[in-house]
N, C-alpha and C positions, 0 to 999 in steps of 0.2 A: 410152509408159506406164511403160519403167521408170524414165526418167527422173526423171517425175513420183513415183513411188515412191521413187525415192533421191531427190527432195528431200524431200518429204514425212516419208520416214524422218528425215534428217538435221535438219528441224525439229525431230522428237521429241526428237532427240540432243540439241538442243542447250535442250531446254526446258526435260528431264532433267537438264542438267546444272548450269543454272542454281538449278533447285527443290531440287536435292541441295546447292549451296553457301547458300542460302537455310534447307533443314533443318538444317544440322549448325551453322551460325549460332545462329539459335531456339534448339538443342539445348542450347548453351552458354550463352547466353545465361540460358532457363529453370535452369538451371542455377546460376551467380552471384546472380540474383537471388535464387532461394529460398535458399543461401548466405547472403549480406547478408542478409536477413530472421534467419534463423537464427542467425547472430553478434548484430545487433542484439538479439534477446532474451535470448539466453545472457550478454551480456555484464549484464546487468541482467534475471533471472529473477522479481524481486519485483515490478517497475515500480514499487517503491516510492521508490528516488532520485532518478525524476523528482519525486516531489514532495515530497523534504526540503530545499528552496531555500525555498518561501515557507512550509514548518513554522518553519523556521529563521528566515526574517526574521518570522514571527509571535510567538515567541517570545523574539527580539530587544527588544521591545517589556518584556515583561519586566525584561528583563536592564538594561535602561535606567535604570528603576525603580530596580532594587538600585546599582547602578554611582552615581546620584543620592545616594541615602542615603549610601554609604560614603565619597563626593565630599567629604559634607558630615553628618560624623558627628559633631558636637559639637552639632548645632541639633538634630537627632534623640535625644541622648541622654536625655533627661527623658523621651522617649516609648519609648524601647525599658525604660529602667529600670520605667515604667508598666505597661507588656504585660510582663514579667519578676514584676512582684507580682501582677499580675492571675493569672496560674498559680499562683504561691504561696498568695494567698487560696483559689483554686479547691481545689487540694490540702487545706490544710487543712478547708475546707468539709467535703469527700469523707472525711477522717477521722473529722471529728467527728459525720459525720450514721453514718458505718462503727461507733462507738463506741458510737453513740448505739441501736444497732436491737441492738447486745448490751445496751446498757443495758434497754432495754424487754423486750426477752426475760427480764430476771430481775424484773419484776415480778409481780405478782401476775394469776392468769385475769378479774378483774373489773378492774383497770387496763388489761390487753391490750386489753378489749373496747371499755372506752370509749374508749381511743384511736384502736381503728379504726373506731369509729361516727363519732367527731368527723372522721376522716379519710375518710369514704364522704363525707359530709356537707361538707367543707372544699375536698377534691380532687374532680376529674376520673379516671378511670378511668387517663387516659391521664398526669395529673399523680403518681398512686401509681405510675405503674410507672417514670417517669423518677427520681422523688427515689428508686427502691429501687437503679435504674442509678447513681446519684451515689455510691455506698459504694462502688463502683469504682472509681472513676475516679483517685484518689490512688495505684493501684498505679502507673500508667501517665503520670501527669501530671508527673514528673522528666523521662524521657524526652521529653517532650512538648516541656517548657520546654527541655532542652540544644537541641531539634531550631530551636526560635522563636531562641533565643540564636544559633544559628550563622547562620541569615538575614541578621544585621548585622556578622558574620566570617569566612564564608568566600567566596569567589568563585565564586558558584552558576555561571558560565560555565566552570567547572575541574573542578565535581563531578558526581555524577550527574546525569541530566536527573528524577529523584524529587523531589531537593532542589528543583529548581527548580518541577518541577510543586504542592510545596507549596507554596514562596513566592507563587505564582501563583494557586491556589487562596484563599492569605491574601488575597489582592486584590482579587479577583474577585469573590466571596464575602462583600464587610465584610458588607453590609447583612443578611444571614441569620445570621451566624454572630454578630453582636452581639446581632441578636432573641434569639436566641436563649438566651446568654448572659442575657440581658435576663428572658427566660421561665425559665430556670432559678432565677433569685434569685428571684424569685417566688415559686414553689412552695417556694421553702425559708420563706420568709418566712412562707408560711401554715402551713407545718409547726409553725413557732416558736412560732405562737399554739396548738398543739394539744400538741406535747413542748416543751415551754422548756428545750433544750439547751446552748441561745447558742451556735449553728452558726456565726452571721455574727457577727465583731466590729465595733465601729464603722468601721473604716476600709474593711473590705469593704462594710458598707452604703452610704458616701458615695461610691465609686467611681463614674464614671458609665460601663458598658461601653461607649456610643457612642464616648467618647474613646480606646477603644483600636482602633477603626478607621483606619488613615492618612489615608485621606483625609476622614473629620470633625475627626480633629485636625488635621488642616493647613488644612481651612477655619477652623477656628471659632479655634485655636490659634495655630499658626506663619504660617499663610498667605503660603506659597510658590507666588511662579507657574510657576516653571519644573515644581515637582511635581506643579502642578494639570492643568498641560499635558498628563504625562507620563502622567498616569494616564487624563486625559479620551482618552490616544493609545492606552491596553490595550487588545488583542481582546476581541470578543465571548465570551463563556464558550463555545460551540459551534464558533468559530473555534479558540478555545486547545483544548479536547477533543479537536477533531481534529488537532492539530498533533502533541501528545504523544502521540496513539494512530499516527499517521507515523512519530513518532522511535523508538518502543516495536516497531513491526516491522522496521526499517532497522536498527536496533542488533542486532536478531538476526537478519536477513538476513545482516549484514556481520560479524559476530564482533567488534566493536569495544571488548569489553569493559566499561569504566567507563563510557564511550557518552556524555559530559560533551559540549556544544556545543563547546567549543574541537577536540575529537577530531571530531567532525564535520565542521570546518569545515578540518580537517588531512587528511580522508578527501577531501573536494572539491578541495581544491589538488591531492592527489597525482592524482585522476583528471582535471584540468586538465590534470597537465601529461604523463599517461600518452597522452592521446589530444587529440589537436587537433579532431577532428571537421569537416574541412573539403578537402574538393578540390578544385583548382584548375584553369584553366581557362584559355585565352588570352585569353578576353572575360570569362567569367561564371565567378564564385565561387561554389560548391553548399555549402550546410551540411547535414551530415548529422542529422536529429534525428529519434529513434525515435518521436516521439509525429505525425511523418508520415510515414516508411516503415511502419511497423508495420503503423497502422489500415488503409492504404492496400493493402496486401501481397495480400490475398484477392480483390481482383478483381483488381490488377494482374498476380498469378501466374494468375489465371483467363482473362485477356485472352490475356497472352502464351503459356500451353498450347495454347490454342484454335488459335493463329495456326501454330503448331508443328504441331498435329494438322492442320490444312489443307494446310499444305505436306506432309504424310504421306500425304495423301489422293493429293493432287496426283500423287504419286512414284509412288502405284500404280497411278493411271490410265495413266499417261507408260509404265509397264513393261509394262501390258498387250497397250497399244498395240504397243509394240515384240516383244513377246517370240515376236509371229507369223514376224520375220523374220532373230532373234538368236536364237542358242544362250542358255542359262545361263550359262555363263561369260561370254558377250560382253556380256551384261547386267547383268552385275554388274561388272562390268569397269568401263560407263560411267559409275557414279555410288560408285567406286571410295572415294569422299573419307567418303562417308558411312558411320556407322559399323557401321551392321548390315553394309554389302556386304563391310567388311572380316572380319566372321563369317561369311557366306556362301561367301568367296571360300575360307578357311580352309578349310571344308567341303569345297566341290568341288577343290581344289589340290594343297592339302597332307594329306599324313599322319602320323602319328606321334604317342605320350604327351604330347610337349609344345606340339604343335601343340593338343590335346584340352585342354590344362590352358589355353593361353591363350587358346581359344575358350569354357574357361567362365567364363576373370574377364574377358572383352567382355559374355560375355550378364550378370553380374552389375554387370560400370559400366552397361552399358544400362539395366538395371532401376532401379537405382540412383538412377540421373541423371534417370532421365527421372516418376520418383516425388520428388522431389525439392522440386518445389512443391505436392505435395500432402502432404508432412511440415513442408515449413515456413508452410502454413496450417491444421497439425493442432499443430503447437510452438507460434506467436502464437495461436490461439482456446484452447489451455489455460492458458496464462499472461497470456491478457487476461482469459479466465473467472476464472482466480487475484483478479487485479486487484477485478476487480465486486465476487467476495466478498471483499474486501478492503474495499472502499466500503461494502459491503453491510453488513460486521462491524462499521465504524466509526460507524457508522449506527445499529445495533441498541444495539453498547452505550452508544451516548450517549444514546439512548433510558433504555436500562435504566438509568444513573445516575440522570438525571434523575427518574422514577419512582422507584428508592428515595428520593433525598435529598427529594422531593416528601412521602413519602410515612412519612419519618422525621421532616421537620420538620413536616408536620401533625399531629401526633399530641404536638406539646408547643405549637403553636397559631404556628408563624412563618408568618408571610404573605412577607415580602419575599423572595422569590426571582427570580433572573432568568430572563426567559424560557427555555424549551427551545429549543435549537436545531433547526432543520428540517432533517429530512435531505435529502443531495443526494439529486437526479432521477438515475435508471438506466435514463429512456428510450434514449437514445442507446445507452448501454452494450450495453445490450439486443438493441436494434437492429443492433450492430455484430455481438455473436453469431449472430442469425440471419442475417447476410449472409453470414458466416466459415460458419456450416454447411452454407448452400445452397453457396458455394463449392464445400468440401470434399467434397459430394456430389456435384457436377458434374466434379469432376476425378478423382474416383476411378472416375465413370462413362467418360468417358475416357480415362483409364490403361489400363483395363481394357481397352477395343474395340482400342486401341494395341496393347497385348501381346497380346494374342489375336490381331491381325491378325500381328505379328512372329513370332508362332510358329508360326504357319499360313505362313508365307515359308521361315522359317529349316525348318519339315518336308519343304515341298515342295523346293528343294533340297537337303535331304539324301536323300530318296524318287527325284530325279534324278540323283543320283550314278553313273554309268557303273558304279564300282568296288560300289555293291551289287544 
């Protein structure tokens, strides 16, 4: 029988101590991993630089554009000098109609009236309140025009990404913003017949505003293929929206100042060549890419806790088992590696203030360590939550543009606008949150029964100490 008992025992020994190089394994392991997790987010908190590569190559498209014109700035000069008077006429327009409602102001109460009867009667509601907006507009139309004039001299890939989100807007845009223009002269034109101010001179009337759109004048005008190409290759208006509302958060994530695409594109080399993102392997080559550690992190820190708390299970059974025929000390003795036993052993062995100071920064790496994936699936679900509303933000205001400029050019009668873009789907997104919570719930449920059972070990042998 005792035989049979000292085998039996020494099985336990030896099953103990296996389970014990097994936990403190796991330990580590969980450990690195929620690590890695936690660099990979830290190192990119915005998760917005994953996606200023194809803002950037969307925007490129662009940039194409302007680099064309400038390539070839002598076939374009007749049309930029055209869009150059086309403001000038504008301006003066804006003064003469500004002059013009001081003029009427000094007429007589029985002139005022009939002009604004003729004018209930001549205009739209929506037509008097734009031609009273046009007496403005000449404050601001200098600035306008230097802004149009540097599109064809400066190298929008050097300046702000503003400049260029105008250029791009100019683009994007012909067919509204020529209607429009188009509804403008309009209404002045009926004004004419009602104040004969001679707002429009002859040469503003023969203007045709289609032709300061590029790409009608290059149809109907110059007719360039390469330019035809180049524009038939522009994003969609909801692809470019969301590219600049990318470059518009990145730039202030990253501090980069004037935040010009070239600076951009000088931010990506330097973190090219900061970080290789690659480890190697005698066979197999792993790339590291946070948009699959990241998502991936919450069940996989979930899997490997679990596995961790089994083998914890395990270790307690195995000690129970023994503890009928070992002392404390002999039992903690055997699974010596793992790192609580070396708090316990402290306990029952040693004495002294510094023996006490180092038994409390063990129970605080423990704690530490062993919460560790469940901080870094509470780090990745706030800054992928960041992300959503991120998506979410880009989403709503491109909404909300659309609806004003929708709802700005209906009210002077332009139809042609381009479709709305549809915002991205946030199922997934969604989806991904609610699996990162149930995680986080499941591992703190966990943690919990863990340290509770640790503290209930680490009392009872302190409660068995000889010495109290």
């Amino acid at each position: 029988m005792t035989e049979k008992r000292d085998e039996h025992q020494s099985t336990l020994i030896d099953r103990l101590a296996a389970t014990t190089l097994r936990l403190r394994n796991l330990f580590y392991f969980n450990l690195l991993l929620a690590a890695a997790v936690i660099f990979l987010v830290f190192q990119d908190p915005t998760f917005v630089s994953e996606k200023i590569d194809p803002a950037v190559d969307t925007l490129e498209q662009i940039l194409k554009v302007d680099r064309h014109l400038k390539a070839n700035r002598e076939d374009f000069q007749d049309y930029h000098l055209s869009l150059l008077q086309a403001f000038d006429s504008l301006r003066e327009m804006s003064r003469r109609i500004d002059e013009g409602e001081v003029h009427v102001e000094k007429l007589t109460p029985e002139e005022q009236e009939r002009i604004e009867a003729a004018a209930k009667r001549e205009l739209t509601a929506e037509e008097r309140d734009l031609f009273e907006d046009l007496a403005y507009v000449h404050h601001d139309a200098e600035s306008v025009k230097r802004l149009f004039a540097g599109y064809f001299d400066l190298d929008l890939a050097a300046v702000d990404y503003p400049h260029l989100a105008g250029f791009a807007a100019f683009l994007l845009f012909e067919d509204s913003w020529t209607q429009a223009l188009e509804k403008i002269r309009g209404v002045v034109v009926k004004v004419e017949r009602i104040v004969p101010m001679e707002l429009l001179g002859p040469a503003a009337r023969d203007v045709n505003v289609y032709d300061l759109g590029l790409e009608h004048y290059n149809n109907f005008t110059l007719k360039d293929t390469q330019l035809e190409n180049l524009l038939d290759d522009l994003p969609k208006v909801g692809e470019f929206f969301q590219s600049i509302m990318i470059v518009e958060t990145f730039c202030e994530a990253n501090n980069l100042g004037t935040c010009s695409i070239n600076d951009i594109r000088v931010w990506q080399e330097a973190r090219d060549l900061a970080t290789s993102g690659k480890l190697s392997a005698p066979v197999i080559e792993v790339q590291i890419a946070r948009n699959i550690v990241v998502p991936a992190s919450p069940l996989a820190l979930l899997v490997a806790f679990h596995l961790y708390v089994l083998q914890f299970r395990r270790r307690q059974v195995l000690r129970g088992q023994l503890a009928t025929g070992l002392s404390q000390t002999e039992l903690n003795l055997l699974d010596e590696a793992w790192v609580l036993n070396g708090l316990l052993l402290n306990i029952t062995t040693f004495k002294g203030i510094w023996r006490q100071i180092q038994s409390a920064l063990m129970v605080v790496f423990l704690v530490f360590c062993q919460a560790a994936p469940l901080v870094a699936v509470l780090v990745a679900g706030y800054y992928t939550f960041n992300q959503l509303l991120l998506v979410a933000f880009i989403a709503e205001e491109m909404a909300w543009a659309f609806a004003d400029l929708k709802e700005v050019a209906a009210t002077i009668g332009v139809e042609r606008l381009p479709d709305p873009p549809a915002p991205p789907g946030l199922a997934l997104e969604y989806l991904w949150i609610a699996v990162a919570g149930t995680s986080a719930a499941l591992l703190l449920g966990s943690l919990v029964q863990v340290l509770r059972s640790q503290a209930v070990e680490i009392y009872q042998t302190w409660r068995q100490d000889p010495a109290r």
